[in-house]
C-alpha positions in Angstrom: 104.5 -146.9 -16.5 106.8 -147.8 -13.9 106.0 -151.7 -13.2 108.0 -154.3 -10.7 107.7 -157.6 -11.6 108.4 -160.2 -8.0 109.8 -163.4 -9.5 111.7 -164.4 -12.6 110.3 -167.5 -13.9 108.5 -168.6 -17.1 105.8 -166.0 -16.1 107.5 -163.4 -14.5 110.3 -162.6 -17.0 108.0 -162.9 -19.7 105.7 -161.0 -18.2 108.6 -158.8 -17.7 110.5 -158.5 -20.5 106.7 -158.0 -22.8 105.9 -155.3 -21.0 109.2 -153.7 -21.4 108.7 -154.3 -25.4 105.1 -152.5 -24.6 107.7 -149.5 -23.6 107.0 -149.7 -19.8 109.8 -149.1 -17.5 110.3 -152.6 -15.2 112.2 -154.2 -12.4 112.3 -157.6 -11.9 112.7 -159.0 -8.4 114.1 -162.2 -7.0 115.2 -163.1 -3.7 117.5 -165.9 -5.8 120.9 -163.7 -6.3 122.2 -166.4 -8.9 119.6 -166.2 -11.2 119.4 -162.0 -10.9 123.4 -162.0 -11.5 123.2 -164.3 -14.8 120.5 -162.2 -15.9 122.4 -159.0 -15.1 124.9 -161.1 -17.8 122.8 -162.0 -19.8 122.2 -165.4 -19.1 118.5 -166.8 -18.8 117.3 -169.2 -16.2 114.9 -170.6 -18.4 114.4 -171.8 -22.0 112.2 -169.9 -23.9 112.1 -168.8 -28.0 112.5 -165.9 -28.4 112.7 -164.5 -24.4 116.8 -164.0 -25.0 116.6 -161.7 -27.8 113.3 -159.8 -26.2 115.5 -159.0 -23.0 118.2 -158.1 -24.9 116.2 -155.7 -27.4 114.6 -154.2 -24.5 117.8 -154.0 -22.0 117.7 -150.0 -21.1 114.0 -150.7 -20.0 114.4 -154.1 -17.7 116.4 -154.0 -14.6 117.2 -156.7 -12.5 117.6 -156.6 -8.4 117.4 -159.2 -5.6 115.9 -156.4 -3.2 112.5 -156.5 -2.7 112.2 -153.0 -1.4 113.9 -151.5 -4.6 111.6 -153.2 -6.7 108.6 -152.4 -4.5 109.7 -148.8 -3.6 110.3 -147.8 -7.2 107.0 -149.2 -9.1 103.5 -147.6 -9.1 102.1 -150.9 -10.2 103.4 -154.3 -8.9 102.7 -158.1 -10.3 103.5 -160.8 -7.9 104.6 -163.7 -9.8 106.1 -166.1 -8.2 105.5 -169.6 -8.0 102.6 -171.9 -6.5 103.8 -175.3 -6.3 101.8 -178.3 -5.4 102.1 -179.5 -1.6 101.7 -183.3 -1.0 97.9 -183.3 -0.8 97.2 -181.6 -3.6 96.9 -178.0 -2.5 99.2 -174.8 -3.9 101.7 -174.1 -1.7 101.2 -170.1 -1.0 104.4 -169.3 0.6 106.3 -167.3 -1.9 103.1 -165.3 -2.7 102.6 -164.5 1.2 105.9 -163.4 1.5 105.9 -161.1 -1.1 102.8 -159.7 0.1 104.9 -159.5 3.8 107.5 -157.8 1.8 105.1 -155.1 0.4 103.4 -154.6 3.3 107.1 -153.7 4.6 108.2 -151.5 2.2 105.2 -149.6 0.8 105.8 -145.9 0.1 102.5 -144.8 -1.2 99.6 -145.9 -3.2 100.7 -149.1 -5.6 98.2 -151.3 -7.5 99.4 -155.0 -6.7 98.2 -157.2 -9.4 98.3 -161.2 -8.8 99.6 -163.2 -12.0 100.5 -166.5 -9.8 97.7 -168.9 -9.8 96.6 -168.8 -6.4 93.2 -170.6 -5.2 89.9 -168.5 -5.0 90.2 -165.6 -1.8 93.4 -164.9 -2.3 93.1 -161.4 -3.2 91.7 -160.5 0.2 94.5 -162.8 2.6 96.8 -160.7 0.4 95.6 -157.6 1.2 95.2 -158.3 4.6 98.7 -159.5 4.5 100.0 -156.4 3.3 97.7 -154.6 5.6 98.9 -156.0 8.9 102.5 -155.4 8.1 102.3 -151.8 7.2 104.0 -149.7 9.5 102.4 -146.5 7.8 99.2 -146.7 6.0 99.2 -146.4 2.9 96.3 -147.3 0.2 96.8 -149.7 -1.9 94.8 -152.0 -4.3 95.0 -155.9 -5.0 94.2 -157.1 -8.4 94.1 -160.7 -10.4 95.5 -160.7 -13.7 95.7 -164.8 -14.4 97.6 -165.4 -17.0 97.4 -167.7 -20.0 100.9 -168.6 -21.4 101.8 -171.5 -23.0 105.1 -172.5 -22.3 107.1 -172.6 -25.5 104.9 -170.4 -27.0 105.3 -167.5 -23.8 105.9 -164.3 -25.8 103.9 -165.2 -28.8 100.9 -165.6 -26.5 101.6 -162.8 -24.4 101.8 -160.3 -27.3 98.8 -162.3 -29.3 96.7 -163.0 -26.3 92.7 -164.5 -26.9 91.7 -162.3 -23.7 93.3 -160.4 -20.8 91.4 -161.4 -17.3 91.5 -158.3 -15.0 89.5 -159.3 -11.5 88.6 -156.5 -9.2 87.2 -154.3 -6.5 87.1 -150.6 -8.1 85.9 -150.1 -11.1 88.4 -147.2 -11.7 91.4 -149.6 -11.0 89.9 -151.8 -13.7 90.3 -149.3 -16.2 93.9 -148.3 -14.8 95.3 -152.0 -15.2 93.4 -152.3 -18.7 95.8 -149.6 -19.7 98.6 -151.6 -19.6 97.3 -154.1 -22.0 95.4 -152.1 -24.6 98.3 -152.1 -26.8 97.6 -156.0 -27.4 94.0 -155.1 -28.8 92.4 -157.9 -27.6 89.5 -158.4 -25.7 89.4 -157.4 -21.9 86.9 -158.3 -19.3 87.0 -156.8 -16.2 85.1 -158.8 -13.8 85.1 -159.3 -9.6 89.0 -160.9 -8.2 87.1 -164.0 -7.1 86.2 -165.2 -10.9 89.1 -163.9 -12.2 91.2 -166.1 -9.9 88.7 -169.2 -10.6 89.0 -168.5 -14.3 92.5 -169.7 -14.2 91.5 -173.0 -12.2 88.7 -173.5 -15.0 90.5 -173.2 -18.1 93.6 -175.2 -17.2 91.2 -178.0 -15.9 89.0 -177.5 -18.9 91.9 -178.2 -21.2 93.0 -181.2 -18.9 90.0 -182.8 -19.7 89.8 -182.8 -23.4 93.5 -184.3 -23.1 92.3 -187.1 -20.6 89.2 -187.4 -22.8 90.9 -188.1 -25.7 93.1 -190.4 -24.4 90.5 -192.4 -22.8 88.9 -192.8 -26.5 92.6 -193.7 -27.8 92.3 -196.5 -25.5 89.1 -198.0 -26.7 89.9 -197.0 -30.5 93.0 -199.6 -29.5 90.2 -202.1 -28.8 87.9 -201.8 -31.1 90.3 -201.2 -34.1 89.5 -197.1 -34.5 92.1 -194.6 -35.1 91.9 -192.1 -32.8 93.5 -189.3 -35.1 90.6 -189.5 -37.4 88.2 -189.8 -34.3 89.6 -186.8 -32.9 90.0 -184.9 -36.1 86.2 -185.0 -37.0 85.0 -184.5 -33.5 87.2 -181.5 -33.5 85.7 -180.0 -36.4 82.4 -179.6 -34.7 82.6 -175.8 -33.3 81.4 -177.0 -29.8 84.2 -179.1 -29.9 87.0 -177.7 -31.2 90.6 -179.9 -32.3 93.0 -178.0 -29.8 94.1 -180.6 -27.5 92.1 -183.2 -28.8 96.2 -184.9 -29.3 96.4 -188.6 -28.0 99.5 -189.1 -26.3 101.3 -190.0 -23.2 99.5 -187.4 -21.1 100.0 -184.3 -19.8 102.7 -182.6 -17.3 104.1 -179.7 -17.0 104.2 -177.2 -13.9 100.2 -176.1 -14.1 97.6 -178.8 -15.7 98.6 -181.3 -12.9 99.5 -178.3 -10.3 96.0 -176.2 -11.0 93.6 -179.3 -11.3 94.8 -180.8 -7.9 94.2 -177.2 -6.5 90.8 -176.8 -8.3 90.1 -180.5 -6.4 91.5 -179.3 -2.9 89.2 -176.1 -3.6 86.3 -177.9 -3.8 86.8 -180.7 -1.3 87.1 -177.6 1.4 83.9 -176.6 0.5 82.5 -180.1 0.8 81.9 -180.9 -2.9 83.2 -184.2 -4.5 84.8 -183.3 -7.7 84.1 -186.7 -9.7 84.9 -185.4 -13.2 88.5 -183.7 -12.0 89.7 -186.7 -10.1 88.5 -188.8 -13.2 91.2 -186.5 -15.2 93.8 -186.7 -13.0 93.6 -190.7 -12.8 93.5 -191.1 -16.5 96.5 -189.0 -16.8 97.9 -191.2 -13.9 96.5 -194.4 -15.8 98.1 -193.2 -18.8 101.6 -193.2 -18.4 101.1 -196.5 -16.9 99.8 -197.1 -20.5 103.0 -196.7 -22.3 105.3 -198.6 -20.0 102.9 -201.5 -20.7 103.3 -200.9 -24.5 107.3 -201.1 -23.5 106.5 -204.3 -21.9 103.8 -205.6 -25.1 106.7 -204.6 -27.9 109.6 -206.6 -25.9 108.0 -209.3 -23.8 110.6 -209.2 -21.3 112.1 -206.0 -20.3 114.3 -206.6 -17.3 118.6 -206.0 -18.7 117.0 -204.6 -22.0 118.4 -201.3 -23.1 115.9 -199.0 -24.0 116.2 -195.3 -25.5 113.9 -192.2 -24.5 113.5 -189.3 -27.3 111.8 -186.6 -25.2 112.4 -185.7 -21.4 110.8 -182.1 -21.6 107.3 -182.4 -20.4 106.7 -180.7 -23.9 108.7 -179.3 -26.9 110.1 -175.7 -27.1 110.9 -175.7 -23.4 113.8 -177.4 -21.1 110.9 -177.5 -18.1 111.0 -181.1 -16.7 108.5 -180.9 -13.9 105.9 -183.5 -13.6 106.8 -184.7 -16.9 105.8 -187.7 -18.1 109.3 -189.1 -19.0 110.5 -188.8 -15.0 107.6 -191.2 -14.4 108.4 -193.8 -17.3 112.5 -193.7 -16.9 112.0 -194.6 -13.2 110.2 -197.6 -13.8 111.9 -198.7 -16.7 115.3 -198.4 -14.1 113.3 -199.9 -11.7 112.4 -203.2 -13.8 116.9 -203.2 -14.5 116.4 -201.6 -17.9 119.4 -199.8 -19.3 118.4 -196.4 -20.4 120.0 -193.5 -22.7 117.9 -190.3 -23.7 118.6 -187.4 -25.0 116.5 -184.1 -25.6 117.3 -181.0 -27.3 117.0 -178.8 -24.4 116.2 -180.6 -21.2 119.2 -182.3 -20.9 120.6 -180.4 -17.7 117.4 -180.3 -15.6 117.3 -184.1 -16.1 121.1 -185.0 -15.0 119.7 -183.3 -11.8 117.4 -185.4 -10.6 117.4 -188.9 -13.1 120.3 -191.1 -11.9 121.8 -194.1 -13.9 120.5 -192.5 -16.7 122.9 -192.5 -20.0 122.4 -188.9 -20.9 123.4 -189.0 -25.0 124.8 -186.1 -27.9 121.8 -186.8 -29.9 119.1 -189.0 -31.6 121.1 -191.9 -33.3 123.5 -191.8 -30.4 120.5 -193.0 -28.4 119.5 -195.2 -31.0 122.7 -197.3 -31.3 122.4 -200.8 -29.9 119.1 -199.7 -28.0 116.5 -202.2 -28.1 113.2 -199.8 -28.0 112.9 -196.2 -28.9 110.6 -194.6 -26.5 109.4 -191.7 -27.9 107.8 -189.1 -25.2 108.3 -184.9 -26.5 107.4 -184.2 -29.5 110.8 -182.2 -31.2 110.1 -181.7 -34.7 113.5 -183.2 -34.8 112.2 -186.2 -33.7 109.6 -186.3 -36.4 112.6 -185.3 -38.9 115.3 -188.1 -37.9 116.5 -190.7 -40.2 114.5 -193.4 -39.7 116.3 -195.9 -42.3 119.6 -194.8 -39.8 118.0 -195.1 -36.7 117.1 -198.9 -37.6 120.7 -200.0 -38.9 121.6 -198.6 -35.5 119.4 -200.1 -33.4 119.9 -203.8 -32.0 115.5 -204.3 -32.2 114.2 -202.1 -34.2 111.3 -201.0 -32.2 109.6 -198.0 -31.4 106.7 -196.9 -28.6 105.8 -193.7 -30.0 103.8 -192.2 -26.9 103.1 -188.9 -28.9 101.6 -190.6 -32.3 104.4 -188.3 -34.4 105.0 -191.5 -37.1 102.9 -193.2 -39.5 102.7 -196.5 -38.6 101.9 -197.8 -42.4 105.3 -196.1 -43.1 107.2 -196.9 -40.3 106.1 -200.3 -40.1 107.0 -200.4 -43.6 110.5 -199.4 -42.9 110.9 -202.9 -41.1 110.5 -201.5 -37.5 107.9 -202.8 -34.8 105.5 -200.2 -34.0 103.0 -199.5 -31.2 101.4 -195.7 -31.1 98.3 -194.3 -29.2 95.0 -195.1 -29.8 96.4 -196.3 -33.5 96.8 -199.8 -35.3 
């Protein structure tokens, strides 16, 4: 099939270059020339296992342009995904997705199936469509599909290719069948339901999975209290099958551009249609609340903090990725250089996102060079290179041997043990 793709981020060139493995013919579109002419080289916007050596294996099937008519003009079937950031109330910010709905409606040459991968709140399909409509200067039909999608960010190609179901939402049966085509080759399950619950499916999973993270680290907070340990807690409620232990991690809470993005959406969604969404804002205030959480365990390991030099493991919002936005280390470096705190960090892969937008940050080569003379470890992304680090160096290093371990990747007995102080998550 011939397929454009509109936007190269995490989605769209994963998207993108999977298909291309599926041996579709693609174009990717972006209006960013930069990011099109390193891709044209080879170079990647993103990080991502794995994407580098998928583009590369698949390189006489993916082409790259920054004209929207060529990618439009030249695909039978078209997925718009481009991004949906949050606005300051909450809502997703449509603009890129109306555009390129402008943009079709400009260029359209015959019939083309437009299929909707950004998360977009519920009625989008039709504005879309009547986007494209009033922008036609010939008519032509066309058909507007959602096709959420389910990647985890780290993990993009492996669940792309090894996906637990494939969401098509439409208004012709027939068209159903035609975009199931594209993804039979994954053998997985596909429903094929109307575009309104297929676009609210997205909205409900990601706040779905919010919530057990928010959950769990509300019962961390009390297991603190009451002397539990939330990782046996959470391990035997997780093996209860209505349960189940996937995201049932206490931690410092979640980030990242869609749990915090989609469940303020979901809220603005419902507040429009006059419903009070108690247990949503509940999430999103317990994720707030926890972050909070781990600069006061910065403050309960050192007393004072104010001229103290503290070092951050972690800036990623989560491992396997170099994607910083609305991470949870942003939050916790800003106050800790707010109280006067001196602070290194270092991450394996996030390192030049961060320079761009942390300031009087001490940016370091690797773990023990944060480690040296550093009064507090602060550990916030869960590397397994964190979890393999030399813990007997990293004390002789440090000035206080301390550590706030915000993702609960240390024994305490052991580490405790080792001669360090030690304060985890929901843990004794």
């Amino acid at each position: 099939m011939k397929i454009g793709v509109v936007g190269v981020g995490y989605v769209g060139l994963v998207t993108g270059a999977c298909l291309a493995d599926l041996g579709n013919d693609i174009i990717c579109v972006d209006i960013d020339k930069k990011k099109i002419n390193n891709l044209k080289k080879g170079m990647l916007p993103i990080f991502e296992p794995g994407l580098e050596e998928l583009l590369k294996r698949n390189k006489k099937r993916i082409k790259f342009t920054s004209i929207l008519r060529e990618g439009i003009q030249k695909s039978d079937i078209i997925f718009i995904a481009v991004g949906t950031p949050p606005k300051e109330n909450g809502e997703a910010d449509l603009t890129f997705v109306k555009n390129v709905a402008k943009g079709i409606g400009k260029y359209i040459n015959g019939y083309k199936i437009i299929i909707d991968k950004s998360t977009v709140p519920v009625g989008m399909g039709d504005i879309i469509a009547s986007i494209i409509n009033s922008n036609m200067k010939k008519k032509y039909q066309f058909d507007v599909v959602s096709c959420p999608e389910f990647l985890r960010e780290g993990s993009a190609i492996h669940d792309f290719m090894n996906p637990d179901r494939i969401v098509i939402g439409i208004s012709k049966k027939e068209v159903g069948n035609k975009v199931a085509e594209i993804f039979k080759p994954l053998n997985t399950k596909i429903i094929i339901t109307d575009i309104r619950s297929a676009e609210m499916i997205k909205y409900a999973s990601n706040s779905f999975l919010a919530t057990k993270i928010s959950f769990i680290n509300e019962i961390a907070n009390i297991c603190e209290r009451v002397g539990a340990n939330v990782k046996v807690v959470a391990e035997v409620a997780g093996l209860d099958k209505r349960i189940g232990g996937l995201f049932l991690e206490a931690g410092a809470g979640f980030g990242g551009s869609c749990f915090p993005k989609d469940v303020s959406a979901l809220i603005n969604i419902a507040k429009h249609e006059d419903y009070e969404p108690l247990i949503l804002k509940a999430v999103m205030e317990t994720n707030k609340l926890q972050r909070k959480n781990i600069f006061n365990k910065i403050k309960q390991i050192l007393g004072t903090i104010e001229g103290r030099q503290i070092g951050v493991l972690g800036i990623a919002f989560k491992p396997n990725t170099d994607d910083i936005r609305d991470a949870v280390s942003i939050d916790i470096i800003n106050l800790l250089l707010q109280k006067g705190c001196n602070v290194k960090a270092f991450d394996p892969a996030a390192m030049e996102n961060a320079k761009k937008v942390l300031k009087g940050v001490h940016f370091c080569k690797d773990i023990y060079s944060v480690a040296e003379d550093s009064e507090c470890l602060v550990i916030l992304t869960e590397w397994n290179e964190f979890k393999e680090a030399d813990l007997n160096k990293i004390k002789k290093l440090m000035k206080n041997p301390a550590i706030v371990d915000g993702r609960n990747i240390y024994d305490p007995k052991f580490v405790k043990k080792l001669g360090f102080k030690y304060i985890g998550i929901g843990r004794n």
